[in-house]
C-alpha positions as CSV (number, residue, x, y, z in Angstrom):
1,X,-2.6,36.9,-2.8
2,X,0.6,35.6,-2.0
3,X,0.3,32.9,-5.0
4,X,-0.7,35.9,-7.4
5,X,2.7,37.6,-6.6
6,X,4.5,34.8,-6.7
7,X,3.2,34.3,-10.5
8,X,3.9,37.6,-11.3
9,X,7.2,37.2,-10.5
10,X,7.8,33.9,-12.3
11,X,6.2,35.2,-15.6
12,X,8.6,38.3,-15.4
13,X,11.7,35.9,-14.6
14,X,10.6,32.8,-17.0
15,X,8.9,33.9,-19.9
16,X,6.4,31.5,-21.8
17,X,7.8,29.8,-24.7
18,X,5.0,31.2,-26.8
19,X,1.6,33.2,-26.1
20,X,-0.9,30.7,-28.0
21,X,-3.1,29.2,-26.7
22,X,-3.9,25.4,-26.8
23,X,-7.6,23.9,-27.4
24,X,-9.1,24.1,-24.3
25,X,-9.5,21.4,-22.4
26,X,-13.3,21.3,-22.5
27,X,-12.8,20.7,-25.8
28,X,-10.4,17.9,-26.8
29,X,-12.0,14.4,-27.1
30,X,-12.4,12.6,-24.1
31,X,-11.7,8.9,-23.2
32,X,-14.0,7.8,-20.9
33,X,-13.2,4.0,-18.5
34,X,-15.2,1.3,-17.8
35,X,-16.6,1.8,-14.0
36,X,-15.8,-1.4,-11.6
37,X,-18.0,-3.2,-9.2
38,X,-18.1,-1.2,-6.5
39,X,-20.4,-3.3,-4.5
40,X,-18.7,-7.3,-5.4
41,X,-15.2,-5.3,-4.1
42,X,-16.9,-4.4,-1.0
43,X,-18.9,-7.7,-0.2
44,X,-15.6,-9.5,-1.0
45,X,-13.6,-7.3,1.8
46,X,-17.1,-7.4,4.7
47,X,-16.3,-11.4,4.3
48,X,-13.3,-11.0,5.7
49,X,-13.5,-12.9,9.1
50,X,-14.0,-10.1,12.1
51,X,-10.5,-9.2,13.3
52,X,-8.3,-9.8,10.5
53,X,-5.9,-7.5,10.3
54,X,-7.1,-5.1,6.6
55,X,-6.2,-1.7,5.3
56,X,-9.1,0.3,3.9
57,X,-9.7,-0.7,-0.1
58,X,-10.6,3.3,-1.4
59,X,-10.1,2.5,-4.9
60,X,-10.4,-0.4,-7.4
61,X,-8.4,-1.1,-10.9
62,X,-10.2,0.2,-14.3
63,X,-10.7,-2.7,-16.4
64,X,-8.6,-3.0,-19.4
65,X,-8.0,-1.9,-22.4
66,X,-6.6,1.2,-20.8
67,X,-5.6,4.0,-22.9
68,X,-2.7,4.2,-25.0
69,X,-0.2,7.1,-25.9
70,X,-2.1,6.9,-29.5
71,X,-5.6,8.2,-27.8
72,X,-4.5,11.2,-27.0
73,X,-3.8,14.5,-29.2
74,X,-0.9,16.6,-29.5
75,X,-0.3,20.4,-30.8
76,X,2.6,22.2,-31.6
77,X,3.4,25.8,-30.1
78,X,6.2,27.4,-30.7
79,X,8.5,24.6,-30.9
80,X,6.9,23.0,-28.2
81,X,5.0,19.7,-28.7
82,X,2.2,18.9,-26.4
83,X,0.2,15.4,-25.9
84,X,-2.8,16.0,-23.9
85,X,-5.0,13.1,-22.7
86,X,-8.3,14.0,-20.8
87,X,-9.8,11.0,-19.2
88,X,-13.1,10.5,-17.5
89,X,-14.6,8.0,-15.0
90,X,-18.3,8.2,-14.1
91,X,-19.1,8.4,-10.3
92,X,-15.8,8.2,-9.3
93,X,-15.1,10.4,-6.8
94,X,-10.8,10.0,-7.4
95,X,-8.4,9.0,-9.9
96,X,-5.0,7.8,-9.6
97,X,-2.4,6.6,-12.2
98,X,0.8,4.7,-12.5
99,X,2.7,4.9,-15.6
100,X,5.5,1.4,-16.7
101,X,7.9,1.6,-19.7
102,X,7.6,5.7,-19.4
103,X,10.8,7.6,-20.7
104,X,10.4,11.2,-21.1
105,X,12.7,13.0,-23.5
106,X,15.9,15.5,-22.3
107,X,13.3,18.8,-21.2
108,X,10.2,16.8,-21.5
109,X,7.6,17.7,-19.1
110,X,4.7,15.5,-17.7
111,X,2.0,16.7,-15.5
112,X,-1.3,15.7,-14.3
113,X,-4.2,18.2,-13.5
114,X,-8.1,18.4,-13.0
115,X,-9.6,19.9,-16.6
116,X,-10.2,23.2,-15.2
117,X,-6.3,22.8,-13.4
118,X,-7.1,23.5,-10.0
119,X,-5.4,20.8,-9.3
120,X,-1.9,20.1,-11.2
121,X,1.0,17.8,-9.8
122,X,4.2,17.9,-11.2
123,X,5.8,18.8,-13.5
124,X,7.9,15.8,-13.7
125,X,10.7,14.7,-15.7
126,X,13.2,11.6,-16.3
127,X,14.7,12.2,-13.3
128,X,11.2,11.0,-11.2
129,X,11.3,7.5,-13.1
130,X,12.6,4.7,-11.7
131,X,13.0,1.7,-13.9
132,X,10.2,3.1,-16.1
133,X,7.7,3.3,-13.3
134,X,6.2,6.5,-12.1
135,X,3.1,6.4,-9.4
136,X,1.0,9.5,-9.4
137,X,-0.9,10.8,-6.6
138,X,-5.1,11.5,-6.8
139,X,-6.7,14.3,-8.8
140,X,-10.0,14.3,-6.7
141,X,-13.2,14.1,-9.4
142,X,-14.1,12.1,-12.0
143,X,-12.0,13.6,-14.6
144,X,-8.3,14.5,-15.6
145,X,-6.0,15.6,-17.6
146,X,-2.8,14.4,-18.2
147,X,-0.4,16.7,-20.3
148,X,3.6,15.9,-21.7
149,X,5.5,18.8,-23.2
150,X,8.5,17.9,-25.2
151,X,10.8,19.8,-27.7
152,X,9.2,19.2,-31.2
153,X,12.2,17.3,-32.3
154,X,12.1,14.7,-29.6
155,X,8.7,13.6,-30.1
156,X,9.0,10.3,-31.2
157,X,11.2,10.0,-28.2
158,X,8.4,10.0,-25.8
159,X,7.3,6.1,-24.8
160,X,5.2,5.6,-21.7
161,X,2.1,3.0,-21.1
162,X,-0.4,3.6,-18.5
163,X,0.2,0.3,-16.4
164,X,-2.9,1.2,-13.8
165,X,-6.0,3.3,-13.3
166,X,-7.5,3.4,-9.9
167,X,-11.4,4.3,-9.8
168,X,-11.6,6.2,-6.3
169,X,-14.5,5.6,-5.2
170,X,-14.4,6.9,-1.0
171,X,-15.2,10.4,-0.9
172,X,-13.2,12.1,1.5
173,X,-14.4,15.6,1.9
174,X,-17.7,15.4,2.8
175,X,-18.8,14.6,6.8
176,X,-21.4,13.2,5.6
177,X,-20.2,10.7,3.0
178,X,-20.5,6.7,3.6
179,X,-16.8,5.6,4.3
180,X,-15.9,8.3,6.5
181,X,-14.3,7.2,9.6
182,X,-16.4,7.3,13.2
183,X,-17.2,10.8,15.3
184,X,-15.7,9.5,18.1
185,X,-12.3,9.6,16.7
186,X,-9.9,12.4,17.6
187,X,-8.4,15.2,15.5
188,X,-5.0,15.6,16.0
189,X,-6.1,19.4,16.5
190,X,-7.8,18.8,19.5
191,X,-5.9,19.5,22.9
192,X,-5.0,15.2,23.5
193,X,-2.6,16.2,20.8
194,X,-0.7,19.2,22.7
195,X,1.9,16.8,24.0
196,X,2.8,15.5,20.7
197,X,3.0,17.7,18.0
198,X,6.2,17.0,17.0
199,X,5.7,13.1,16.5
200,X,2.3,14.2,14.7
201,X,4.0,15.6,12.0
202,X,6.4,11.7,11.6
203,X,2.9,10.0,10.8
204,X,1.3,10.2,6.9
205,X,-1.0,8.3,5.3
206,X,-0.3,6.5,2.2
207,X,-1.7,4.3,-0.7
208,X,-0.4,1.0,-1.7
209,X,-1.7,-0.9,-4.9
210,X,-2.2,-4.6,-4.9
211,X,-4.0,-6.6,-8.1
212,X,-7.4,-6.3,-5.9
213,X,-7.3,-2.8,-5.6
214,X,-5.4,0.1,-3.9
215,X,-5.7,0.5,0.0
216,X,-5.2,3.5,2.3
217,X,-2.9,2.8,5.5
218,X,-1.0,4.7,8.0
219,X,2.7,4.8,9.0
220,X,5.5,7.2,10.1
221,X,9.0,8.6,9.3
222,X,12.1,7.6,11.5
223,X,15.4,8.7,12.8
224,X,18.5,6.9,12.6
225,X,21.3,6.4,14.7
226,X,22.8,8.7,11.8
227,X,20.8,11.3,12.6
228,X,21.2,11.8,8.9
229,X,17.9,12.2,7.3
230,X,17.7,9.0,5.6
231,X,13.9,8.7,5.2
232,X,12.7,5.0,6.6
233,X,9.3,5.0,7.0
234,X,7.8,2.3,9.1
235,X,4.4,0.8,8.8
236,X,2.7,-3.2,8.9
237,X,3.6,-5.9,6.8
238,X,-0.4,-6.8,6.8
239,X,-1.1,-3.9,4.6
240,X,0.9,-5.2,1.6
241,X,-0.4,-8.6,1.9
242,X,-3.8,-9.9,0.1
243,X,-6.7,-11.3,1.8
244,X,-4.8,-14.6,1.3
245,X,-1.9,-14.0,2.9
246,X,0.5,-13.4,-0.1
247,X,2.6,-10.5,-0.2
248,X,1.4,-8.7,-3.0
249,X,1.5,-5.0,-2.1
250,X,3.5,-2.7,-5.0
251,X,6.3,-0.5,-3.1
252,X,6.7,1.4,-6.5
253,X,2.7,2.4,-6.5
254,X,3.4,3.6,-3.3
255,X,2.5,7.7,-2.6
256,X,2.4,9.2,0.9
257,X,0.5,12.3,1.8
258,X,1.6,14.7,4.4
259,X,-0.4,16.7,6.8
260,X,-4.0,15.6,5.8
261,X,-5.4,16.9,8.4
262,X,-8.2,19.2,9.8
263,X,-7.1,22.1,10.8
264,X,-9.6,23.3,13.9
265,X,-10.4,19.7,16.6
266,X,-13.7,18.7,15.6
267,X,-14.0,20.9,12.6
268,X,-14.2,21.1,8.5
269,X,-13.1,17.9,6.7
270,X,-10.7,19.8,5.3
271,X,-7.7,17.9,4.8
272,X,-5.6,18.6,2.3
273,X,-4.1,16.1,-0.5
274,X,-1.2,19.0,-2.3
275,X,1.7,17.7,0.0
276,X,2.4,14.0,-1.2
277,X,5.5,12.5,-3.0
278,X,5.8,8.7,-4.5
279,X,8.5,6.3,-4.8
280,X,9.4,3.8,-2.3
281,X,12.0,1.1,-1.6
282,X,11.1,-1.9,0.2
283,X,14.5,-3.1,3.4
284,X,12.6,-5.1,5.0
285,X,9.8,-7.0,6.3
286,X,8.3,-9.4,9.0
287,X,4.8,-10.9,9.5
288,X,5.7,-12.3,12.9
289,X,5.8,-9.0,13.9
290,X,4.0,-7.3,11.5
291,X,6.2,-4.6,10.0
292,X,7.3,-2.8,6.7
293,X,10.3,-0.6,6.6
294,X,10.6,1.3,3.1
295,X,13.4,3.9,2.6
296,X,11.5,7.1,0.3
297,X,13.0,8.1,-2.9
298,X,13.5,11.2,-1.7
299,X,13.5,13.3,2.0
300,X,10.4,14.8,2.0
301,X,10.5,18.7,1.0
302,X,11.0,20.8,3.6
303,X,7.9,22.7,3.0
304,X,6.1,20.0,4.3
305,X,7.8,20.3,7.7
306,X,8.4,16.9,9.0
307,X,9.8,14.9,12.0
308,X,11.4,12.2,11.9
309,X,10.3,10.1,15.2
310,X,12.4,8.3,17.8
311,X,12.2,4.6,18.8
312,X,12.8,2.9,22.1
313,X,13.2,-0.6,21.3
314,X,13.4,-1.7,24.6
315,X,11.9,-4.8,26.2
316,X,8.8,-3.4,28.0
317,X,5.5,-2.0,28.1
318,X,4.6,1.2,28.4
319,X,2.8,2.3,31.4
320,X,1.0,4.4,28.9
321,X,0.4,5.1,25.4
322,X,-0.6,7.6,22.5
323,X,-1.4,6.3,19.1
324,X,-1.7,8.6,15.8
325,X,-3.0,7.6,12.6
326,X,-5.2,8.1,9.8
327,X,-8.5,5.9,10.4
328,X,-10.0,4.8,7.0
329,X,-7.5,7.0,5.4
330,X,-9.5,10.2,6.3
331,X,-7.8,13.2,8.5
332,X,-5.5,12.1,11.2
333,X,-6.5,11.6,14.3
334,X,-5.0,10.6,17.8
335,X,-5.8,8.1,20.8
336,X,-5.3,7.8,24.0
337,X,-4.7,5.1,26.3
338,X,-3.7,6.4,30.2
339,X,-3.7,2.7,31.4
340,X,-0.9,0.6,31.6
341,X,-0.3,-1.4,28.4
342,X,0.7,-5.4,28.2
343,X,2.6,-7.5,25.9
344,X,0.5,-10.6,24.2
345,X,-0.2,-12.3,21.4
346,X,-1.9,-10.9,19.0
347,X,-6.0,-11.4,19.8
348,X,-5.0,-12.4,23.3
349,X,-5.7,-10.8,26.7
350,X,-2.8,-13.4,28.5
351,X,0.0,-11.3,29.5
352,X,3.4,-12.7,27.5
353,X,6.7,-10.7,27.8
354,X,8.3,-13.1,24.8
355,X,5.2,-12.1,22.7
356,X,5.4,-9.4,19.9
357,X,2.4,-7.7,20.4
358,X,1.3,-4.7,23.0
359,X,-1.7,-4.5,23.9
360,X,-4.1,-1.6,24.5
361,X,-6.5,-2.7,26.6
362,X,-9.2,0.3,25.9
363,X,-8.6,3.4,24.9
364,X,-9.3,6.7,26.7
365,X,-9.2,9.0,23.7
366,X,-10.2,8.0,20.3
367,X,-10.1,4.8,18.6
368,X,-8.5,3.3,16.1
369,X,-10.2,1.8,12.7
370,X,-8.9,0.2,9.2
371,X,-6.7,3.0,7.5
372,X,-5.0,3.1,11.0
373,X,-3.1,-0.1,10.2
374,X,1.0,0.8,10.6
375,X,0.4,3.5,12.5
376,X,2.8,4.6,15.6
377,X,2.1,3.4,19.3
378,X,4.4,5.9,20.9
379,X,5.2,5.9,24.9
380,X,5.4,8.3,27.5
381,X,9.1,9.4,26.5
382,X,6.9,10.2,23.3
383,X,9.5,7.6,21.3
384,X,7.6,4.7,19.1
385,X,7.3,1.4,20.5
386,X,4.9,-0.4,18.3
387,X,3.0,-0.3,15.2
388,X,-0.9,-1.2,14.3
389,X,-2.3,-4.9,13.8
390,X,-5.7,-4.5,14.3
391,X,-8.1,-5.2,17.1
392,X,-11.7,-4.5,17.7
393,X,-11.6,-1.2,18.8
394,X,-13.8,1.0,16.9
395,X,-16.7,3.5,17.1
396,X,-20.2,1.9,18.2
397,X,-22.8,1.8,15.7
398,X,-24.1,5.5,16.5
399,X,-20.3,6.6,15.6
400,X,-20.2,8.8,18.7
401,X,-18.8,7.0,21.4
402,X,-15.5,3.8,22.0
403,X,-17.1,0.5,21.9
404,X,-14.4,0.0,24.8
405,X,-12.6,-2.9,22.8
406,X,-9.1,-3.6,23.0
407,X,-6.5,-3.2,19.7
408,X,-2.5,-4.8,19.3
409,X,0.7,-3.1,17.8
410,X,3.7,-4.8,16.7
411,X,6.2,-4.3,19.1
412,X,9.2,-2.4,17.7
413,X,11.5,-4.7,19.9
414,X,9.9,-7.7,18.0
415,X,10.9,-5.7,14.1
416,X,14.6,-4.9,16.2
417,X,15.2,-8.3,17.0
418,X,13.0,-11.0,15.4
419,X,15.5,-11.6,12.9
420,X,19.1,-12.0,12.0
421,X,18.6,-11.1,8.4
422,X,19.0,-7.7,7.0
423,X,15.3,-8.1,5.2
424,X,13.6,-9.2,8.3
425,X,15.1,-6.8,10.8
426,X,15.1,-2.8,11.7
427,X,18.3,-2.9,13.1
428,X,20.5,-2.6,10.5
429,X,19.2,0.0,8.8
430,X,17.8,2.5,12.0
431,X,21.6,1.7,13.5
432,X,23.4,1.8,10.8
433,X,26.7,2.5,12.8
434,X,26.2,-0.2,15.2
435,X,25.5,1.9,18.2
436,X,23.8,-0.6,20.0
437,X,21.4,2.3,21.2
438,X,18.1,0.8,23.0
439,X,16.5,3.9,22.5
440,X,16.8,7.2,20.2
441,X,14.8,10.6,20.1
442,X,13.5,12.1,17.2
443,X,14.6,15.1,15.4
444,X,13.0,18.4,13.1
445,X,13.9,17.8,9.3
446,X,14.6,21.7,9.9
447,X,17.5,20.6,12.1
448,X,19.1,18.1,9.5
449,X,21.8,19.1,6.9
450,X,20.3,19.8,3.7
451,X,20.3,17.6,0.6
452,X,18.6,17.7,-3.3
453,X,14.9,17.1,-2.0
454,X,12.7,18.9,-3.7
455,X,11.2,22.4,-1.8
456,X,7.7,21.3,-2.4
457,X,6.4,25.2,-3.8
458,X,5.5,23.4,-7.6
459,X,2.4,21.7,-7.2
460,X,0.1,25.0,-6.9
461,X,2.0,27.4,-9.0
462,X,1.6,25.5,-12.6
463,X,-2.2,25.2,-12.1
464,X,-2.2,29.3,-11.8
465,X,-0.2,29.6,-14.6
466,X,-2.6,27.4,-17.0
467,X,-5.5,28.9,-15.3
468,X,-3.6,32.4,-16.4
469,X,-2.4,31.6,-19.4
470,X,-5.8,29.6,-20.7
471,X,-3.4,26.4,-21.8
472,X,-0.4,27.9,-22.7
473,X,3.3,26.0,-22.9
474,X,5.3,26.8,-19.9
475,X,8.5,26.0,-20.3
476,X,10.5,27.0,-17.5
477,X,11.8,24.6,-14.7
478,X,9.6,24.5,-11.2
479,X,10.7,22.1,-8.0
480,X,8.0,19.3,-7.6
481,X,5.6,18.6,-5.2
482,X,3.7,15.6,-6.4
């Protein structure tokens, strides 16, 4: 109800540049992609060796030729021209995009939307490329729509090419579906979560796209010394790197989503995809330690009610511990580990105090699985300490209950100090007035100044309009959530 007034008021305050409609959807010719080999992808990540650190594959590269900007149809309205491409890709159960050499005209419009628009992200203009790159997150299905709307006079303007096409092929909705992560993981809903809500809201799951495919891991959003909302947003190093070791991982494909979650502990699958946003820089890295430290493109948009966590990069281990993350991508979740924790090597039960990896020796609560990679070890104080490297802890083969195996995080110490060098280092960038804090707490993005973010209230709002106005040209301006 609140959505229907909402749209009511936008159609009274931005009228529609004209009242035709478009050919429906249903209707315009559709460019169906070549499916991959689901099953050689997954045999080629099972041999793996046991205990190397992954992040969960969910989606594979469409073979080329992809489609061009010729194989789709435009229509003029009003003034208006519109290029519509519907795209189809049997059995998938997602698809994702990522556009290269894409320059959108002055008041060009591009969005991206299921064919019945009950999904739509964007719309987005010039101002959301970067160097002529522009990541899209999921339409969940095996079809989409992607629609530009540009003055008629600037059509010959519009360039783009369709660099990638991820073939999703996890379905994460259903309880019952193959790749879902194990029952006897935690919802962050559930009461073991009471004492950390805020830091709950730091962690997202993203998706990263290397030439293999594009994997699903975990990580969180961090204050600075600043306090100034300058999104950093920690996570492991092993998550960009192929199953050879190379560091392949794209930051530009990068596209976080927020608060996938379910909303009742043990519930409905019923995480939501709406609140994402794309566009990442990479500061700096270290496999030592295992770490990634991106700055965002943007803050996140305050309707997605973030927290940016604290850090304690002291040189200890914490007496006890709480990890949260997104195991095999699917709804967060959150473990528990009441037991003193140790520092080792990775893989290694020997306790180490030069090592760089903490060590959990068996979790309480939970578990942790693939997906979970980067995620936040936070201690008692409730301040981060260490991110995910792996380990064999995981559900047993019923799914119900901790195989009682131990897991290792990169200790934040380790990504504080392991290097001297900008790239290789936190410090620099977490402190960036050279405090010489050993420890910081986290803040509400409510309680920062604000800036240009976006306010997050697009992404739903265009897909009522089309579904109101059959197809017809919006015009007006809406905020962005992608």
């Amino acid at each position: 109800m609140r959505n229907l007034f909402l749209v009511s008021l936008l159609l009274a305050s931005c009228p529609l540049a004209t009242a035709a409609s478009l050919t429906p959807a249903s209707r315009l010719q559709m460019t169906r992609l070549a499916s991959p080999d689901v099953a050689a992808a997954l045999r080629r990540e099972q041999a793996v060796p046991a205990g190397t650190p992954r992040p969960t594959l969910w989606a594979l590269p469409v073979s080329d030729p992809l489609p061009t900007l010729a194989d789709g149809e435009w229509e003029t309205v009003d003034g208006t021209a519109v290029w519509r491409l519907p795209l189809e890709a049997t059995g998938a159960q997602s698809i994702g995009i990522a556009f290269s050499d894409l320059s959108l005209p002055d008041d060009a419009q591009l969005r991206v939307s299921s064919l019945d628009a009950t999904q739509t992200r964007g719309p987005y203009t010039q101002a959301d490329v970067r160097n002529g790159k522009l990541q899209l997150p999921i339409i969940e299905g095996e079809q989409l729509l992607l629609t530009v709307e540009v003055p008629a006079a600037r059509r010959e303007s519009l360039s783009m090419t369709i660099a990638r096409l991820d073939y999703g092929f996890r379905n994460f909705d259903e309880a019952e579906a193959a790749y879902k992560s194990g029952g006897c993981n935690e919802d962050v809903a559930c009461p073991a979560g009471d004492t950390v809500r805020d830091q709950i809201r730091a962690v997202a799951r993203y998706t990263v796209a290397q030439p293999a495919g594009t994997y699903f891991c975990s990580g969180t959003l961090l204050n600075n010394t600043a306090q100034n909302g300058r999104p950093y947003f920690l996570t492991a190093d092993h998550c960009f790197r192929s199953s050879n070791g190379a560091f392949v991982g794209d930051p530009d494909s990068i596209v976080l989503y927020w608060n996938y979650q379910a909303s009742s502990c043990g519930g409905p699958r019923d995480g939501n995809t709406s609140q994402s946003q794309s566009g990442t820089t990479l500061r700096a890295n270290n496999l030592n330690s295992d770490f990634v430290l991106l700055e965002l493109d943007q803050r996140p948009p305050s309707a997605y009610k973030v927290y940016y966590a604290g850090w304690d990069r002291s040189n200890a281990a914490p007496t006890s511990a709480i990890g949260i993350h997104h195991p095999q991508g699917d709804e967060k979740a959150i473990s528990v580990e009441y037991d003193a924790t140790t520092i080792t090597d990775y893989g290694s039960d020997t306790t180490d105090t030069s090592a760089n990896y903490i060590r959990i020796g068996n979790w309480d609560i939970g578990v942790t699985e693939r997906g979970s990679s980067g995620s936040a070890l936070f201690n008692p104080e409730h301040r981060l300490v260490g991110t995910l490297t792996g380990g064999a802890a995981q559900c047993n083969n019923l799914g119900t209950n901790d195989n009682n195996q131990p897991d290792w995080y990169g200790r934040f110490y380790e990504h504080w100090s392991g290097s001297t060098a900008d790239s290789g280092s936190v410090r620099s960038w977490l402190d960036p007035e050279g405090s010489g804090d050993i420890r910081l707490s986290g803040i509400d993005a409510a309680d920062i100044g604000e800036d240009d973010s976006d306010d997050g209230d697009g992404g739903s709002l265009p897909a009522l309009l089309l579904l109101f106005g059959g197809a017809a040209v919006l015009r007006c301006r809406y905020r962005r959530s992608v």
